[in-house]
C-alpha positions in Angstrom: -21.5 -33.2 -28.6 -20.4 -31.2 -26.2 -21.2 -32.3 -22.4 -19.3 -29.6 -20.3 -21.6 -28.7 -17.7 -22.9 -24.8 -17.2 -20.9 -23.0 -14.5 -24.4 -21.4 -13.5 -26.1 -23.7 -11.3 -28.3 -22.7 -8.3 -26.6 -23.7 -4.8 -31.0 -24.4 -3.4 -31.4 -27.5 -1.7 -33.5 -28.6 -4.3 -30.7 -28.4 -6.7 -28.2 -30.7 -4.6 -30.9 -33.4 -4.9 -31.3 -33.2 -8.1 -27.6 -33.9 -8.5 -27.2 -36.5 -5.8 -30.4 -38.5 -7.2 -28.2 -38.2 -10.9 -25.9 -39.5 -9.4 -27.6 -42.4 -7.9 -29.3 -43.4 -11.0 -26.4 -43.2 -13.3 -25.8 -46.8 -13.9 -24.8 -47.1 -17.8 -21.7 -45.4 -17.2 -18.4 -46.9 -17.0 -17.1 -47.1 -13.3 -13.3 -46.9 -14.4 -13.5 -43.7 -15.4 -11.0 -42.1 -14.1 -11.0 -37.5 -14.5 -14.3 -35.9 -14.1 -16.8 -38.7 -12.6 -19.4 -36.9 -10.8 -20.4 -34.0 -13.1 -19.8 -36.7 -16.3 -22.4 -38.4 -14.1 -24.6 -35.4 -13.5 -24.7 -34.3 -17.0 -25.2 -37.5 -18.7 -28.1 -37.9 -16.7 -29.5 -34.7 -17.9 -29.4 -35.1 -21.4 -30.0 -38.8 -21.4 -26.9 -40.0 -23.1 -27.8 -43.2 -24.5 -24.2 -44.8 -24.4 -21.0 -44.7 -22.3 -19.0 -41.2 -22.8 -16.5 -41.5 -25.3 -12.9 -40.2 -24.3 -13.3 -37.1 -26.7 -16.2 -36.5 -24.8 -14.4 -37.2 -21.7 -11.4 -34.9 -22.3 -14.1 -31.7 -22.9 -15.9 -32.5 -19.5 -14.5 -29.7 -17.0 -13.0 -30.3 -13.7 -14.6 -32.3 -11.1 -17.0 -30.2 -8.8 -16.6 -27.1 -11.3 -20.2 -26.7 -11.7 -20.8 -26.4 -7.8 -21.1 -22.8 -6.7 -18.2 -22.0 -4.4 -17.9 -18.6 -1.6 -15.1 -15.9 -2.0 -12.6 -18.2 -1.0 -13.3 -20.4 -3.9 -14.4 -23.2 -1.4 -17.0 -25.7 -2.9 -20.8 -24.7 -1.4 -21.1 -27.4 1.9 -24.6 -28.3 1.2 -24.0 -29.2 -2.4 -21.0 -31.3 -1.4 -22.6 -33.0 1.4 -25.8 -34.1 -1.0 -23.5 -35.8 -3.5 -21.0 -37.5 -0.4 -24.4 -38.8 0.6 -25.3 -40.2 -2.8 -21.6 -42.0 -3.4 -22.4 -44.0 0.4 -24.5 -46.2 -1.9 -23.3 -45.3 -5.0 -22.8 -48.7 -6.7 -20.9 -47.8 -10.1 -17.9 -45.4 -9.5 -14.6 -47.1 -8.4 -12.2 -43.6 -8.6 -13.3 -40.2 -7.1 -10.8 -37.8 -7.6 -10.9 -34.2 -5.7 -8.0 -32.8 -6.2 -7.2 -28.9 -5.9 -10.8 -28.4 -4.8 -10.6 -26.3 -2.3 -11.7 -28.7 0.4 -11.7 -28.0 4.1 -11.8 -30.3 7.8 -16.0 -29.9 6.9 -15.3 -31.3 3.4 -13.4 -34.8 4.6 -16.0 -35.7 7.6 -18.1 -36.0 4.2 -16.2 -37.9 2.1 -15.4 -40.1 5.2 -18.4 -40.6 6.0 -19.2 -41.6 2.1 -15.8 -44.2 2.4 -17.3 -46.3 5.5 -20.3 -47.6 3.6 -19.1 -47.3 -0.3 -17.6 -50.8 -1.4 -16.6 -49.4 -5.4 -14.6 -46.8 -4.3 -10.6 -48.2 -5.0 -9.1 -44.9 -5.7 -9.4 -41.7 -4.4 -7.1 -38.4 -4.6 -7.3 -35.9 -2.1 -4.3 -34.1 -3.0 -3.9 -29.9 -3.3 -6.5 -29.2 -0.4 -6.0 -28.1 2.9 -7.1 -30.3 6.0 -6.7 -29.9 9.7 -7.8 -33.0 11.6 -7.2 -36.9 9.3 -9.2 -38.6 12.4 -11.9 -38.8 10.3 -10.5 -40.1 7.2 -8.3 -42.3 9.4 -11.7 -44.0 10.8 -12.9 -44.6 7.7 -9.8 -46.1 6.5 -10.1 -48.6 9.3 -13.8 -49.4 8.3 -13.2 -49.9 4.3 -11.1 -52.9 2.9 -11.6 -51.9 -0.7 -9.8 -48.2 -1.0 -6.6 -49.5 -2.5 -5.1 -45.8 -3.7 -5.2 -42.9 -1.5 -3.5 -40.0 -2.8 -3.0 -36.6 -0.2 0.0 -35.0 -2.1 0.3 -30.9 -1.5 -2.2 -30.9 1.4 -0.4 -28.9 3.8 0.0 -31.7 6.2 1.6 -30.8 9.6 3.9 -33.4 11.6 0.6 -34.1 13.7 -1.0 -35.4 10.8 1.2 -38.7 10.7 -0.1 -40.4 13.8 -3.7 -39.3 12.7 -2.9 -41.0 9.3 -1.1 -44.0 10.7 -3.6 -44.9 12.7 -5.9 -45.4 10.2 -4.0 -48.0 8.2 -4.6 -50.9 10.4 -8.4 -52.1 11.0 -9.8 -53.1 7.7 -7.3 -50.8 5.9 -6.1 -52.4 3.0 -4.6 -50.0 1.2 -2.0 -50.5 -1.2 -0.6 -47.0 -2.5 0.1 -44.2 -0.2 1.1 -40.8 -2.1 2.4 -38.1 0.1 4.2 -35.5 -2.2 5.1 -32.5 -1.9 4.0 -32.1 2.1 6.8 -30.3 3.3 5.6 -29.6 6.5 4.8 -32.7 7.8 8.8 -33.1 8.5 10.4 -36.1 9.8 8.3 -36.6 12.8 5.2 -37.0 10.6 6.7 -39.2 7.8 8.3 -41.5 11.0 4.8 -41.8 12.3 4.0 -43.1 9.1 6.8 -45.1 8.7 6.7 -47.1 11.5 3.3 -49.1 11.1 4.0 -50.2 7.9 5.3 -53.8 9.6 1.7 -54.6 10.1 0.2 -53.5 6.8 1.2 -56.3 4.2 -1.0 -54.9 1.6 1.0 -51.4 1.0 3.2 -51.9 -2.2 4.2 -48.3 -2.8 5.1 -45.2 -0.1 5.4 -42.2 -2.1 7.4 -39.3 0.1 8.8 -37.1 -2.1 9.5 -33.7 -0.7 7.9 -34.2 3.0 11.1 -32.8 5.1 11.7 -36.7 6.0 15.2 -37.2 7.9 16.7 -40.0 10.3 13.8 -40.8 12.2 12.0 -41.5 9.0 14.9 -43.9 7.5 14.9 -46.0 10.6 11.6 -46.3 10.9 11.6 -47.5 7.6 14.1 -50.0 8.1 12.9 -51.3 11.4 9.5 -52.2 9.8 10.8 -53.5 6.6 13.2 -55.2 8.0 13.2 -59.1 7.7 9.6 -58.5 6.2 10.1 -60.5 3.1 8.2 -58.0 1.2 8.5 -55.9 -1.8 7.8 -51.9 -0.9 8.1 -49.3 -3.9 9.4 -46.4 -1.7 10.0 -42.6 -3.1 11.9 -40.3 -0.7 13.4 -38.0 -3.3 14.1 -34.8 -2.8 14.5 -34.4 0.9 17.8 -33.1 2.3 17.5 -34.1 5.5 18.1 -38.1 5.0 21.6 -38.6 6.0 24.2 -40.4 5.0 24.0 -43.1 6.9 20.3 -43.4 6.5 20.6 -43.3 3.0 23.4 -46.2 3.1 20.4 -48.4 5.3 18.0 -47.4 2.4 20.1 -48.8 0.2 21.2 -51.7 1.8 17.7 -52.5 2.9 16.5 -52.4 -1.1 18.8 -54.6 -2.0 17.4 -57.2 0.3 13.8 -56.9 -0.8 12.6 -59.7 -3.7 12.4 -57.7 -7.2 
């Protein structure tokens, strides 16, 4: 059975409740399903599946948010999005939301925040592969949710004024355990430092994932000043950023070998 959905959907009004009411009412399927939630959602509502998608029927489902119409710029349609961030804020049944590479904008995340301070399913969710200005928003919802456990803004084009905006949202209620960075070049070592430095006061983070973020000496001793003496086990990725020097590197190092396995 084949339960891609059609690429031709109206962007009316009328249309975005339809999907956001799906959504609400979907409640036979499984909430750790992890690729393609909210159109799996939308479509199984449609055709009344009467059991839980099976992974072959999983792996045919297209990308999330493929069937939303999107402009020129191959930005999702607002409205639609909006009407189906409105349905997930009491959305009972979905625990991962991934919106990767979706062309999202600053209008986009006040959405999705706005979705994360009342949800209570939501553990994981991917951001990663769009382009934000502003993470006050997201920030304030971090503070407000104590069940997002995996946040995941890889390739977003942060800039070094993002990591104070992001920082700030890990204390409050924030208790978020996996932190995925990659591949943000430009938020350099003043952004990744930001970061860095208020991980003292959140215990729950397990893993830091920094790869390719232009991270340098502020970041290592940052780093080592909040992990320091801590007691605590922190899976840290910094690969593949030139800047780190020497010495920094030998802290690193030195600081690992103190952590419990």
């Amino acid at each position: 059975m084949d339960v891609t959905p059609s690429r031709s959907m109206p962007s009316s009004s009328s249309s975005s409740s339809q999907r956001a009411s799906s959504i609400q009412s979907s409640k036979s399927t499984p909430s750790n399903i992890v690729p393609c939630l909210l159109p799996l959602l939308v479509v199984a509502n449609k055709i009344d599946l009467p059991q839980p998608l099976t992974r072959d029927e999983l792996n045919r489902a297209t990308t999330l948010f493929d069937d939303m119409d999107r402009n020129h710029d191959g930005v999702i349609d607002i409205v639609e999005f909006q009407a189906v961030m409105e349905a997930l804020e009491k959305n009972a049944t979905l625990s991962t939301l991934i919106l990767n590479n979706c062309g999202l904008k600053s209008e986009h995340l006040a959405f999705v925040a706005k979705a994360l301070k009342t949800n209570r399913t939501i553990t994981h969710l991917d951001l990663g592969g769009n382009s934000f200005g502003s993470l006050e928003p997201l920030a304030q919802a971090l503070r407000a949710n104590p069940v997002l456990r995996v946040l995941a803004l890889g390739k977003s084009g942060l800039k070094p004024e993002r990591g104070p905006e992001l920082a700030s949202g890990l204390d409050g209620d924030c208790k978020l355990e996996v932190l995925r960075l990659d591949g943000n070049g430009d938020l350099g070592d003043e952004g990744c430092a930001a970061v860095a430095s208020v991980l003292e006061r959140v215990a729950s983070l397990r893993e830091l994932s920094m790869p390719g973020t232009g991270l340098g000496s502020a970041t290592s001793d940052a780093l080592c000043a909040s992990l320091r003496g801590s007691g605590r086990g922190l899976l840290l990725d910094v690969r593949d950023n030139p800047g780190i020097t020497l010495d920094g590197a030998r802290k690193l190092v030195e600081l690992s070998r103190a952590r419990p396995p």
